[in-house]
N, C-alpha and C positions, 0 to 999 in steps of 0.2 A: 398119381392122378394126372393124365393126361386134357388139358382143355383145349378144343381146337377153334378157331375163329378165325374171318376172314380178313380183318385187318386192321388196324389202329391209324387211327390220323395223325399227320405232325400237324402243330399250329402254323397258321399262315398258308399252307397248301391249297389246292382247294379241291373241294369233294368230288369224286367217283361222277358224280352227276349233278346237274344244278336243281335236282330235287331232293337229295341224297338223305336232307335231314326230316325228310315228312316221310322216308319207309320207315315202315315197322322195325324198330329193332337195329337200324343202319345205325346209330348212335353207338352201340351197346358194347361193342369189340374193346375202346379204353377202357369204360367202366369195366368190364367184366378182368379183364386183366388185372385193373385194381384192387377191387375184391377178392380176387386172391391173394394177392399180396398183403391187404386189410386184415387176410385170415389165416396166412402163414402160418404163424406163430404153433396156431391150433391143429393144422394139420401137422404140422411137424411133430406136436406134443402126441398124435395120435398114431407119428410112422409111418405118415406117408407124403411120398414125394411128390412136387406140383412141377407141371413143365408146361407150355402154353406151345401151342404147336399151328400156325398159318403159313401159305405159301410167299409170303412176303420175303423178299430177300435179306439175309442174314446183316448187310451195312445198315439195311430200313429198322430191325430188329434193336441192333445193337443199339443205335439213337434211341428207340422207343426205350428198352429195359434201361437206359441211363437216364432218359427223362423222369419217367415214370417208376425211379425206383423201386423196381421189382427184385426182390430177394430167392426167385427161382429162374431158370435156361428158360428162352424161348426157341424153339425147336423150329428150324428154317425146311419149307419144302418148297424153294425157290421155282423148282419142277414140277408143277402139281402129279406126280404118279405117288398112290399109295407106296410105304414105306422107303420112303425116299427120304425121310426127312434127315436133316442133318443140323450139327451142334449150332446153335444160331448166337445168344446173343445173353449169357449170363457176365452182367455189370463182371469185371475183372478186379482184384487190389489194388494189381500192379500194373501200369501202364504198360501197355506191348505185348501181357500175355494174354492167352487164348482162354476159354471154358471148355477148348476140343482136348481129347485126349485122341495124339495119331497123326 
């Protein structure tokens, strides 16, 4: 399962727009991130794979899926063109290594 969204906040930054948090739905990219990860467990038990997928760059990524540990890849399309995306930002073991294979 593929979720796509446009982008998660870091704390302390400040928002896209100084109205940012009265759109509809502007809020919802963390949460929803979360919520899968909430529901891992489940989807996993069911066989299927989660990857979260926005054009945010792969360094912005990485921070997110270690703040917010997340137990699935998030899929960088730093270049917004459809299938462009690439390996972004699954938390590592091991310090230094990658989630890319290649």
């Amino acid at each position: 399962m593929v979720f796509a969204y446009p982008r998660t906040g870091r704390p302390g930054e400040q928002s896209l727009t100084p109205d940012w948090d009265t759109i509809p739905g502007a809020r919802g990219c963390t949460p929803e991130a979360c919520s899968f990860r909430d529901l891992f467990a489940e989807f996993a038990a069911a066989g299927a794979s989660v990857f979260g997928l926005s054009t945010q760059v792969t360094d912005y990524q990485q921070e997110a899926a270690r703040r917010l540990h997340l137990p699935y890849p998030l899929l960088s399309d730093g270049q917004p063109h459809p299938g462009r995306a690439r390996c972004g930002c699954r938390p590592s073991p091991s310090p230094g290594t990658s989630c890319c294979a290649g």
